[in-house]
N, C-alpha and C positions, 0 to 999 in steps of 0.2 A: 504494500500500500504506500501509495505517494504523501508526501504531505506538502501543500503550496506553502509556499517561505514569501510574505510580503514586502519585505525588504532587500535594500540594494547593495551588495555588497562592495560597490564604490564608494558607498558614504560608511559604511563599517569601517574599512581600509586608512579611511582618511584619518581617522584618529580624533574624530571631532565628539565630544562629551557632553553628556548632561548632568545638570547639578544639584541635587539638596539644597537643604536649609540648614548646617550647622550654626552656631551660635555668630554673631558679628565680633570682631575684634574691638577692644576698649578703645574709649576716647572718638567716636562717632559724634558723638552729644555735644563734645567741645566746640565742632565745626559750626553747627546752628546758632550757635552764642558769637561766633570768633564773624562767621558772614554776616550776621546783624547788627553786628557792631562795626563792618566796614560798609555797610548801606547807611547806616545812621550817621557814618562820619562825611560821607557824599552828601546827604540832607545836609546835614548843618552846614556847609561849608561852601555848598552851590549858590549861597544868597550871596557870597562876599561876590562870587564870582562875575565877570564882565559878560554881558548880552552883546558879546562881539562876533557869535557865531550863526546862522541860519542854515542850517538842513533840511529846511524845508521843503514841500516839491519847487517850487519855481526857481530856487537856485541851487536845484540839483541838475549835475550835465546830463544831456542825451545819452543812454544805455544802449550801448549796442549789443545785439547777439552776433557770437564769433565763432562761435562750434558749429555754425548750419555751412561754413567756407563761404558764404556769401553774408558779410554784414547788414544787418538788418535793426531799426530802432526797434526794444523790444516790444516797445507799444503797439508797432505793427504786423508783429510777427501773427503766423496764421498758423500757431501753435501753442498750445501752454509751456512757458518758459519760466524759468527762475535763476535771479544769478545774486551769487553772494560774493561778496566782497573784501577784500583782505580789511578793510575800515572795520566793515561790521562782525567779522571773526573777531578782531581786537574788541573794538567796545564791549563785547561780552563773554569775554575771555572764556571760549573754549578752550580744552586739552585735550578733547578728544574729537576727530574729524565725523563718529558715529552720530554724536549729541547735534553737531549742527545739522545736518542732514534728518535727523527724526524728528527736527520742528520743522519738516517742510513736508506741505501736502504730497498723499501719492507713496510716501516714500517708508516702509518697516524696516525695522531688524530686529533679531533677536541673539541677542550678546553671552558668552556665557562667564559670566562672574564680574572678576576684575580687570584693569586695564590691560589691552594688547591681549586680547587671550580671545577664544574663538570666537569670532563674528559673522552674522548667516545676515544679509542686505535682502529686500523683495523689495520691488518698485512695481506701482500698479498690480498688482499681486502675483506678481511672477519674481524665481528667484534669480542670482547673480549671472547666471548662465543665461539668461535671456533679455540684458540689458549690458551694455558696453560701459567699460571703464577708460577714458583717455585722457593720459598726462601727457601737458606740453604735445599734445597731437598725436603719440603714439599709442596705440590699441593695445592694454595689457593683459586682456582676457588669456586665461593660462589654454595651452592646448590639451594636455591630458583630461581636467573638467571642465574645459569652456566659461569658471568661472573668475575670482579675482582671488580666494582663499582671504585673507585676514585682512588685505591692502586696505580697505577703509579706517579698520578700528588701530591699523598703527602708523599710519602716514599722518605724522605731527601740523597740526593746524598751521604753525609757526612759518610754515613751509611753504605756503598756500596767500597765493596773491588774488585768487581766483577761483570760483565752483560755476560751472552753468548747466542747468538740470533741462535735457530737452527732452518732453515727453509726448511716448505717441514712437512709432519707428523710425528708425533714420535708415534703411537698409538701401532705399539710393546713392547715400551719401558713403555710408561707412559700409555697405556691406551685413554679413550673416552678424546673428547675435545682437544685433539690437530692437529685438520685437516691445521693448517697453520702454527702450529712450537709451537715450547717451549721459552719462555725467564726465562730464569733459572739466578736469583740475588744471588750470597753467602753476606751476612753482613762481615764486618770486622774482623778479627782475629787477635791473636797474631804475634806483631813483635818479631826480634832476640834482645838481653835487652833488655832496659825500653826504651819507648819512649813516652814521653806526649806531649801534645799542648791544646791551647785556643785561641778560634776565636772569634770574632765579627763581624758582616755585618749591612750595613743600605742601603738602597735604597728607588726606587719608591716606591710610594704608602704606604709612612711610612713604607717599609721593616724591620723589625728591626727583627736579631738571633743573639743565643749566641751558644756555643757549643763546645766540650771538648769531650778528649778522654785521655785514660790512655791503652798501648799496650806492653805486654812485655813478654819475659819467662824467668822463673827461673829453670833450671836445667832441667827436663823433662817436668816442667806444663807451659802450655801459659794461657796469662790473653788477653781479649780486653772488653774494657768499653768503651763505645759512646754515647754521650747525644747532642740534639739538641731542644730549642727549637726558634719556629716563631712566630711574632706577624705582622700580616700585615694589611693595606688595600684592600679594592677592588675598582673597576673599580666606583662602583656608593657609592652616601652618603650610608652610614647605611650597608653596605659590610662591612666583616673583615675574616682576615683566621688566627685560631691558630692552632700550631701542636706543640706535648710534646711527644719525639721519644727516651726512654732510649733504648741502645740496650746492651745486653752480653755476651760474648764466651768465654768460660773454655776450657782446652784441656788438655790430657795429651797426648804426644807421644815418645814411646820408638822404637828411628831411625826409620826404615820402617817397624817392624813385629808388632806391635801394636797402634794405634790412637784410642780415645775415646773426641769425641770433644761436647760441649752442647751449645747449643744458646738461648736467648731468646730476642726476640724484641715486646715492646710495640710502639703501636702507638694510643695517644687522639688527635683526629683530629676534629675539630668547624669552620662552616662559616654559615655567613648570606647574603642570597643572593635575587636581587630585584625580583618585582615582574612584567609579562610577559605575556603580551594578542598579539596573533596573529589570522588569520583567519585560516582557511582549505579550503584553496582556491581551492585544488585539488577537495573535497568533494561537492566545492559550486563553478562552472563553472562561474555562473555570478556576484562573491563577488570578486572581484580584493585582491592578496596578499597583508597584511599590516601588522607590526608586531613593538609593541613599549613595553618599559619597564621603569618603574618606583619605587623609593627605596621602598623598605619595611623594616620597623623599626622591625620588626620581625618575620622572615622567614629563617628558620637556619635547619641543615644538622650536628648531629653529629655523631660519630665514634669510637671505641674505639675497636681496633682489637688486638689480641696477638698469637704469632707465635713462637712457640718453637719447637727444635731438636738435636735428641741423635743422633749424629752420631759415627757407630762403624765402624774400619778396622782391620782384623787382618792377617798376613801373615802365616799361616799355614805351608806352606813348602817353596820351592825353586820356584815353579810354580802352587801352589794352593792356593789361598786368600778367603777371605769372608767380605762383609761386610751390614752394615744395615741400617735402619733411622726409627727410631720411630718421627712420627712427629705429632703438634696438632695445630689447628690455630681456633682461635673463634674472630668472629668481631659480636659487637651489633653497627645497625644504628637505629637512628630515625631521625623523621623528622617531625615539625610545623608550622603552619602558620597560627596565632594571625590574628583576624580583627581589625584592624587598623581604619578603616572606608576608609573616604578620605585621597587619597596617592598624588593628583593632578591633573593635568589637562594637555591635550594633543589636538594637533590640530587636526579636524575630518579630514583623508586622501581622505575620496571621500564623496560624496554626499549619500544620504541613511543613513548614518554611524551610526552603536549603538552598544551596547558594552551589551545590555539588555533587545533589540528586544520589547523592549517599546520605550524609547524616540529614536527619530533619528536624525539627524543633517548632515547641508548640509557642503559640502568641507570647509575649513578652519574655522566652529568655534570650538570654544571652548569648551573641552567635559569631566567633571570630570571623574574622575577615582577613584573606588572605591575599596578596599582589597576584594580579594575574598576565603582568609581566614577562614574557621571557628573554628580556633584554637584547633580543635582534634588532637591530635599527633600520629605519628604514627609508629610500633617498626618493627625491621628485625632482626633476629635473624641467626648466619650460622656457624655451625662448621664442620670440617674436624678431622679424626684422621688417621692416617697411620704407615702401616710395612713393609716395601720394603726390602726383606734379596736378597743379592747376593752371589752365589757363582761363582767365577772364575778360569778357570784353564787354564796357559799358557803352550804352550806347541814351545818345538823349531822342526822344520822341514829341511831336508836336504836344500830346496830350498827359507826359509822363518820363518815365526812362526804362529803360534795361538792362540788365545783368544778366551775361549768362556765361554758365560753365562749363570746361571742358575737362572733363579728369582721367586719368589713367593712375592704378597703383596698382601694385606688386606686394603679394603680403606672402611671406613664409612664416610657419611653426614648428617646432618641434618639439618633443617630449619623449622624457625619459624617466623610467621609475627602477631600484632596483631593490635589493635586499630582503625584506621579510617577506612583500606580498607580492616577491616574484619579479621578474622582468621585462621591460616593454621598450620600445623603442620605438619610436614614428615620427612623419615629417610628413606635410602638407602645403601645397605653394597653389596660388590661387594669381591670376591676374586678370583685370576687371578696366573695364570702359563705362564712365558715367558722364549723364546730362544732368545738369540744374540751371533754371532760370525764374529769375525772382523778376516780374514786370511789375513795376507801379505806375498807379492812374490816375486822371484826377487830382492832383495836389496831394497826392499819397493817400486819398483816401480808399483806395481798393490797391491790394496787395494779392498777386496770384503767384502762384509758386507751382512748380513740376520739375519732377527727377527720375530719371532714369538712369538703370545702369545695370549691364551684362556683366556678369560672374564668369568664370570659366576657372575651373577648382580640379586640382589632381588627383582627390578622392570619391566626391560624390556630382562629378558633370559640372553641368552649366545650367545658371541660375539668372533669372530676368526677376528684379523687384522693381518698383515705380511706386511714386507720391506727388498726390495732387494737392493743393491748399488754395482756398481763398479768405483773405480777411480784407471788409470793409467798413471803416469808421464814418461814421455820422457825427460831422465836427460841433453842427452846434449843438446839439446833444452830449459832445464828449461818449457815446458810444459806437464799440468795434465787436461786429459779429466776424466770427472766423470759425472756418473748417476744414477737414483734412480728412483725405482718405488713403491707405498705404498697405502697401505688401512687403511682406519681410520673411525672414528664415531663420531657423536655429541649428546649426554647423554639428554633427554628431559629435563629442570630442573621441580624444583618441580612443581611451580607456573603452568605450561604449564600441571602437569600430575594432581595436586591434590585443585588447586582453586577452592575454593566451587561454586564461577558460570561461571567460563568460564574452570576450566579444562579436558582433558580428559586421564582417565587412560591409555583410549588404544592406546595412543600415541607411536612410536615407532620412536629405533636412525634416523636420517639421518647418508647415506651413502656416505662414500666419496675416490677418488681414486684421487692419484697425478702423476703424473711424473713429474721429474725433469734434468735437463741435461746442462753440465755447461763446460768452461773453462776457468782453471788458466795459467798465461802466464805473466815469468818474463823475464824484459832487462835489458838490460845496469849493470851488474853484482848484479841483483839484487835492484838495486835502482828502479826499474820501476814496478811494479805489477799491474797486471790485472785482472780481472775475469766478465766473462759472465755467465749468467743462464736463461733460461727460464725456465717457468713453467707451469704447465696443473694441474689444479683441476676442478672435477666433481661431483658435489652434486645431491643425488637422496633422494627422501623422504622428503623435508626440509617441518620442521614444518614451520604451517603457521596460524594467524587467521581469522576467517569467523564469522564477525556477522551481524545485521542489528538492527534500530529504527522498536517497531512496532507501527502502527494504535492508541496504546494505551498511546505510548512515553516511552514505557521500553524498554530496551534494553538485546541481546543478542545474547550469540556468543561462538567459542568453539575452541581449535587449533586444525589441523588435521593433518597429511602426504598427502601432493598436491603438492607441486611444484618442478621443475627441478633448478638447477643451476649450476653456471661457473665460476672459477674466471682464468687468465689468464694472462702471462706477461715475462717482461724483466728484469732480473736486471744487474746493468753495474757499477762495482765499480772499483775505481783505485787511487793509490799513487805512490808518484814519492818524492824519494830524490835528491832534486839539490847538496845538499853538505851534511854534518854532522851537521849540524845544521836545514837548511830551509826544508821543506816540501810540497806539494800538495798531497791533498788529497780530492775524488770525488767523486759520484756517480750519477746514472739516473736509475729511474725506472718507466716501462710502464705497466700499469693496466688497463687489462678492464676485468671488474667482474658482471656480472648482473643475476638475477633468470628470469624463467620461468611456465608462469600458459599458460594453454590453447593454446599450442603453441604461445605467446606473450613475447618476452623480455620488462625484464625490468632492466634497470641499478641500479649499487647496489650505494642506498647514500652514502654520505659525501666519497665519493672515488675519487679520481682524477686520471684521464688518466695517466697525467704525473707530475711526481715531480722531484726533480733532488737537490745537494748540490756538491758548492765547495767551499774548504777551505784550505789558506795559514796559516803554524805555521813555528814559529824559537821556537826552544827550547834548551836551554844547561842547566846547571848545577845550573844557577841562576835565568836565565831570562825565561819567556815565552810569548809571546803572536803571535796572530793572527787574524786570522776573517773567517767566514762562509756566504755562501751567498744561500740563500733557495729560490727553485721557486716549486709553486705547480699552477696545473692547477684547472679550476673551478671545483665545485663537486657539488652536487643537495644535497636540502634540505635535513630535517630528511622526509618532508612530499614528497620527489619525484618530486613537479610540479615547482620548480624555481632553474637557478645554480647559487651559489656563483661566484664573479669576484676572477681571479687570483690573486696573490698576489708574490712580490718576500721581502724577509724581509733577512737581511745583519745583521752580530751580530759579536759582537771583543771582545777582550781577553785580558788581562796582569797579569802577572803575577814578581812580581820584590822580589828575596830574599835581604833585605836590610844586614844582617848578618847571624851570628848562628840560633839565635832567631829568628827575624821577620821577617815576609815575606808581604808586601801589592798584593794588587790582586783585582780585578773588572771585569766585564762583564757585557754585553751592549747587549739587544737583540732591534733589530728594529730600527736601527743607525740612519736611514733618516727618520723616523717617518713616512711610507708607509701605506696606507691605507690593511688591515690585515681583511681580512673575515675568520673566521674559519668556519661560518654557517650563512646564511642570516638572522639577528638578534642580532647578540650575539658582544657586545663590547671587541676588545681588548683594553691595554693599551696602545697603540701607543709604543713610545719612552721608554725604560724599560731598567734601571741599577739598578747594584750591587756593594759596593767594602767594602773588609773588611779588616782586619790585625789579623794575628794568630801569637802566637807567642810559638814556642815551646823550652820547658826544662827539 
């Protein structure tokens, strides 16, 4: 007799864990007193301060969107866009690049513990593998799982001059894998002179960074130099996360007819993380869900990625430009887990209880726990290299203008995995021809947009995606209706085509089509901003795995193209200036996402129906702070059969320039110490602060 096995044995492999509730480490409680008392020192201190600064809309400059290759004011864009700003990373002093990102509509995660330690991204309810990562222009989706592994939750804010969230597919532009959008990061660059500083931070969980930059230009060349490192805790004994981020950009640019700009960012990234017995209770109808974790003195996760890019511009004439990005990014992971022996003991949750289907033990005794460890390591190996050349040619029309593009890029992959769960080896090279052309009408008030672009791929053939958009603002109204509709792919990764025992060659992409359809709508002269969107995605083909135990207790199983899917929803964001200083700012977004086998829905994990953020800031010239307040609905396990309790988690800001030089600053996530499920298992840190003092010369 077979038994089906609902689980993927790529995500078993991965070494990715779920976590318990053991107790919080002392001195949480401190931080709520210690952040209170640096928002209070902002209050008092904001009166002396000069009304010499205005951030208001009207003297803020025109935003451009830069990730679509054709610039575009975001106002007109005929998409939902979001872009964040090295300004407003500082005013609210993130540490972690997660936190900014999960106050923005559209966008989940579910984290496990403490800092730099495992991080699972959804956007629109789909997860990593189906939206694009690009820094500085390079594509660093891994090839072995077509996702990004941890890159969000450890690439240091500090780092970060730049986020632009474009949602909805971009597979004209970029290609497979972005059926739910692009989040496109630029690293820091050259300021106008010399501008340096130096930081420090200390927080929970023994937080302790340092970190420095040097930014400037001299005559045509800019310079930017960035260096961060972390030494932290984690959630349980024998936890720790370090991260060692030099980052660098060269430039030269002469006014607007020539740019040549080069980057390069390392990231060594180390944690050690406990170790995490639960059941498969979906699997075993009559084993009730239980799931606890305990330290493990050696159990570690490291990383060492590197991400470099040539980027060129040159303006050719009046109206024809060109530009390029040679890009190359390699990350080596591995990963260990030493036998320790015995880690402890744990009370037995139910009756029957065994952990080794030898001994068993009734409700409440006492049950060692032993490492399940056998200290084989394990390697992953992933690179990227890319050539994205553009040419553009504007052209002015009686009634408007146009842009339009011509691209070719070359994208290779590789990957490698060796050691414990066996050996793989593969490489993949794809080159592609794509149209885009952005017309504007009317005094810009109709914006049409279309893209095409051929695939032609060494592994699974040749690929045709295309996207249409229009957005049209009604000026005296201050309202922009906009729409889009798109076809996009999701690239099988290696593991899925070429794993010596579960993969299958003849795997082929999932198919995916969107629509989108949205409106902008500003009041009160501008101080009030709106915007609505739904959205429609349909997946056809989604790879899927099948396997079973047999008779004999081996195991086997293969991915296929079986199932349908959906993901589905609202996004509702909005800001409001009370005056030139204070602000509101909001969002609500409604998700429901689920696959289908056998005509049977099934809701798509760690997804929650509903999330939503709001958040009060004052900001002027010296002072900043504020606060966010996060609500997410329950979400079902990784395994499907139990949902997370909701949670709402409130988090504050300060920010106080004491002179020229120094500036103090802190932030506080989880203010009331609220009980925090990211995944039924997994500890957060409750009550969690930051503050530091940088001092620039």
């Amino acid at each position: 007799m077979s038994v089906l096995i609902a689980y993927d044995p790529a995500q078993l492999r991965s070494g990715y864990p779920s976590i318990v509730h053991p107790s919080l480490k002392p001195g949480m409680l401190l931080w709520r007193n210690a952040g209170l008392s640096l928002i209070s020192l902002c209050f008092a201190t904001q009166i002396a301060a000069a009304f010499d600064s205005d951030p208001s809309p009207e003297s803020l400059p025109e935003i451009m969107v830069t990730s679509t290759k054709i610039d575009v004011p975001v106002q007109y864009s005929t998409q939902s866009v979001t872009i964040i700003t090295e300004e407003q990373i500082k005013e609210r002093s993130f540490s972690d690049t997660t936190e900014i990102l999960r106050q923005l509509g559209g966008v989940q995660f579910k984290k496990a513990g403490g800092p730099g330690q495992f991080n699972y991204p959804k956007a629109r309810g789909l997860p990593s593998a189906y939206f694009l990562v690009v820094v500085d222009g390079v594509k660093i989706n891994e090839g072995l799982s077509s996702g990004v592994g941890n890159f969000i939750g450890q690439i240091d804010p500090k780092l970060i001059e730049r986020i632009e969230i474009l949602r909805g597919p971009e597979a004209d532009l970029y290609g497979a894998d972005s059926v739910a959008g692009v989040i496109a990061i630029t690293t820091k660059g050259p300021l106008p002179g010399t501008q340096s500083e130096l930081g420090a931070e200390y927080g929970s969980l023994n937080w302790k960074q340092g970190y420095g930059s040097l930014r400037g230009t001299q005559g045509d060349f800019g310079y930017s130099l960035n260096l961060a490192y972390t030494d932290s805790d984690g959630v349980h004994d024998n936890e720790f996360y370090r991260n060692f981020s030099p980052q660098l950009k060269l430039g030269y640019h002469l006014g607007d007819r020539l740019s040549v700009e080069g980057t390069l960012l390392y990231m060594d990234t180390n944690f050690n993380y406990a170790e995490l017995r639960e059941s498969y209770a979906q699997d075993s109808p009559a084993t009730p869900w239980w799931a606890f974790q305990l330290p493990d003195p050696n159990q570690y996760n490291q990383a060492q990625q590197t991400i470099g890019a040539l980027n060129f511009k040159q303006r050719l004439t009046d109206n024809l430009r060109q530009k390029a990005v040679i890009g190359w990014t390699r990350k080596k992971n591995s990963n260990k887990d030493a036998n320790d022996g015995l880690l402890g003991y744990i009370t037995a949750p139910t009756d029957d209880f065994t952990l080794d289907y030898t001994n068993y033990y009734h409700r409440g005794d006492s049950v060692p726990v032993y490492d399940t460890g056998d200290g084989k390591p394990s390697f992953f190996e992933n690179e990227n290299f890319q050539f994205d050349y553009n040419l553009l040619l504007d052209s002015k029309l009686a009634a408007g203008k146009n842009t339009a593009l011509f691209g070719y890029e070359y994208y290779r992959q590789k990957g490698s995995k060796w050691g414990e769960y066996g050996d793989l080896d593969a490489e993949n090279y794809s080159n592609a021809l794509y149209l885009n052309d952005v017309l504007t009408l009317f005094n810009d008030a109709l914006v049409l947009r279309a893209g095409l672009r051929y695939n032609q791929d060494d592994q699974y053939g040749n690929h045709t995606t295309g996207k249409i958009g229009a957005a049209y603002t009604f000026k005296d109204v201050n309202t922009t209706l906009y729409a889009n509709y798109g076809t996009s792919f999701k690239a099988p990764s290696f593991f899925q085509l070429f794993d010596p025992l579960y993969g299958n060659p003849d795997v082929q992409p999932e198919e995916g089509r969107t629509i989108e359809a949205g409106l902008r709508q500003t009041f009160l002269d501008k101080r009030l901003n709106v915007e609505l969107t739904y959205w429609h995605t349909q997946l056809d083909d989604i790879i899927t795995f099948i396997g079973q135990v047999n008779p004999d207790g081996t195991y086997e199983g293969t991915y296929i193209n079986r199932d349908q899917g959906q993901s589905q929803g609202v996004e509702l964001v909005g800001n409001y200036w009370l005056d030139e200083h204070w602000s509101l700012n909001g969002n609500y977004t409604y998700t429901d996402s689920w696959s289908e086998k056998d005509g049977e829905q099934f809701r798509t994990v760690q997804v929650a129906y509903n999330t939503a953020n709001l958040g009060l800031t004052y900001q002027q010239d010296r002072y900043s702070l504020g606060g966010n307040v996060y609500y997410t609905d329950p979400r079902l396990r990784w395994n499907g059969d139990k949902d997370t309790d909701s949670y709402t988690s409130v988090s504050v800001f300060g920010r106080a320039k004491l002179n020229k030089e120094f500036t103090l600053y802190g932030r506080i996530e989880n203010l009331f110490d609220q009980e925090v499920t990211e995944e039924i298992g997994y500890q957060q840190p409750g009550i969690y602060g930051v503050a530091g003092v940088e001092w620039k010369f």
